[in-house]
C-alpha positions as CSV (number, residue, x, y, z in Angstrom):
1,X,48.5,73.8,79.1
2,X,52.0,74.2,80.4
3,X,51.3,73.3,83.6
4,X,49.4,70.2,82.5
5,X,53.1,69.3,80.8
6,X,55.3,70.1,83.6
7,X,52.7,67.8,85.6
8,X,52.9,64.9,83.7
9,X,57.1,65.5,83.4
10,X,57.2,65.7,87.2
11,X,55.2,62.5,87.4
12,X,57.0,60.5,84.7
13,X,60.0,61.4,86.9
14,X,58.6,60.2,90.0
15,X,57.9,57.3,88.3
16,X,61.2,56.5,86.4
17,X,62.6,57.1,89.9
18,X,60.7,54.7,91.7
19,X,61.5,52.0,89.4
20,X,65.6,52.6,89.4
21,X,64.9,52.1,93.0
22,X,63.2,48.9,92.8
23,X,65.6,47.4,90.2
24,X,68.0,48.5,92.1
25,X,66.9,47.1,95.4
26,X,66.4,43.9,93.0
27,X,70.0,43.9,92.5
28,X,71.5,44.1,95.8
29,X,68.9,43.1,98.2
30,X,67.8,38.7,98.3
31,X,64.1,39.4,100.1
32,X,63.5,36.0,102.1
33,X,60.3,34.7,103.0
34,X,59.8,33.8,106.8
35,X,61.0,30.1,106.6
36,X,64.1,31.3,104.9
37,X,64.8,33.7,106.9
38,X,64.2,32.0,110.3
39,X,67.0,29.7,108.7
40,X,69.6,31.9,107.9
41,X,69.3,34.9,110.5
42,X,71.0,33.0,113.7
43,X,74.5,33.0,111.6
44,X,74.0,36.5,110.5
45,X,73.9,39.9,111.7
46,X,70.1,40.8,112.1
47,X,69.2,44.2,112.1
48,X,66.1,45.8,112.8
49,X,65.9,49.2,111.1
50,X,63.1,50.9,113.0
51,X,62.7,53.7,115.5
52,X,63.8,52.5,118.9
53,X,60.2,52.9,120.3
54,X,58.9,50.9,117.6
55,X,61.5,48.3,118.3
56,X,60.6,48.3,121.9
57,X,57.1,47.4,121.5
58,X,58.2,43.9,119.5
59,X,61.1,42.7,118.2
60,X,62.8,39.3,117.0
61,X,64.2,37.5,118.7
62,X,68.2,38.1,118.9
63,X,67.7,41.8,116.5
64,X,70.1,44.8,117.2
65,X,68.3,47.9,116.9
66,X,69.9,50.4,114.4
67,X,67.1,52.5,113.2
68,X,67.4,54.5,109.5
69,X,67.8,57.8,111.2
70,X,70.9,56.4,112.9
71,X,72.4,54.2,110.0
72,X,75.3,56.3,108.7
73,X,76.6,56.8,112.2
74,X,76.4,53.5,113.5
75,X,77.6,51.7,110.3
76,X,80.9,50.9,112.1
77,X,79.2,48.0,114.0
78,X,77.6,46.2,111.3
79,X,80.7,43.4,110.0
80,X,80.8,43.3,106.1
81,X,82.3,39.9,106.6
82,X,79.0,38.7,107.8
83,X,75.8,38.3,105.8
84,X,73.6,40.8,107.1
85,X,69.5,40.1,107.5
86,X,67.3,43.6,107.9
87,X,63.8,44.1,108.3
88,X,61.4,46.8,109.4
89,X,57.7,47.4,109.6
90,X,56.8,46.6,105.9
91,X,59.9,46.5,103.9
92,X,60.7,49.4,102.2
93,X,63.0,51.2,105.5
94,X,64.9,47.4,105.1
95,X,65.5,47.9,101.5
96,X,66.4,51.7,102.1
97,X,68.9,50.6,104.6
98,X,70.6,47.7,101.9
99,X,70.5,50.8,99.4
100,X,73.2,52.6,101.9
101,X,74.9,49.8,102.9
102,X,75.7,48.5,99.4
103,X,77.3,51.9,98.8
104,X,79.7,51.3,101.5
105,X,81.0,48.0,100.5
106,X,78.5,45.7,101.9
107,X,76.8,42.8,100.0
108,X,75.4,39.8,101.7
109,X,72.2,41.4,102.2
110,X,68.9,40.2,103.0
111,X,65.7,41.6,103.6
112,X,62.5,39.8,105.2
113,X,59.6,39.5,102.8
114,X,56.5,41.6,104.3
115,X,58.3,43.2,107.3
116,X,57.8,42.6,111.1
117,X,53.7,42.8,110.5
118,X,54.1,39.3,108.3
119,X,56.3,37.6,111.4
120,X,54.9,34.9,112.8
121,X,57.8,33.6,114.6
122,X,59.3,34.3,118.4
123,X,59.5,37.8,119.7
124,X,60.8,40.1,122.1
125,X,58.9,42.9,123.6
126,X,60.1,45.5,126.7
């Protein structure tokens, strides 16, 4: 019976966890859908937030590469004067990577709705 109760503590706090992240992400994160963000990303600082082989295989248009792993390190050449427009696979890297950001003073931040896979507008592959 106790280990029934610490499951169901351990899973409430997974839970309560995963929604202060999502309000959280709410908070400090606009998510733009495709038109939106087509509109805005040209006078911003667009950063795509995957691995560099994932980058390489398709990218928008005009997107520095500065994957997760690499984030806190390369910080320095993100401009917090600039609104900055992220986006990965599916989303939730993009809204890790506002998460870290926000902590360090930035907050014109904007994720794109459904990640590359829902981008239907011009890319870049190598």
């Amino acid at each position: 019976m106790s280990l029934l109760y610490t499951l169901l503590i351990i899973l409430g706090a997974v839970i309560v966890f995963s929604l202060y992240n999502y309000f959280q992400q709410k908070k400090i994160l606009k998510t733009l859908n495709q038109d939106d963000f087509r509109a805005g990303y040209r006078k911003a600082q667009l950063i795509d937030v995957r691995e560099q082989k994932e980058y390489e295989g398709g990218h928008i248009l005009g997107a520095r590469n500065i994957p997760m792993s690499q984030l806190k390190m390369r910080m320095k050449e993100i401009r917090k004067d600039k609104p900055v427009y992220l986006y990965c696979q599916s989303g939730l890297r993009s809204g890790r990577a506002a998460q870290q950001l926000y902590r360090k003073g930035y907050r014109q931040l904007y994720h794109l709705q459904g990640g590359f896979k829902q981008w239907t507008g011009k890319i870049k592959s190598k």
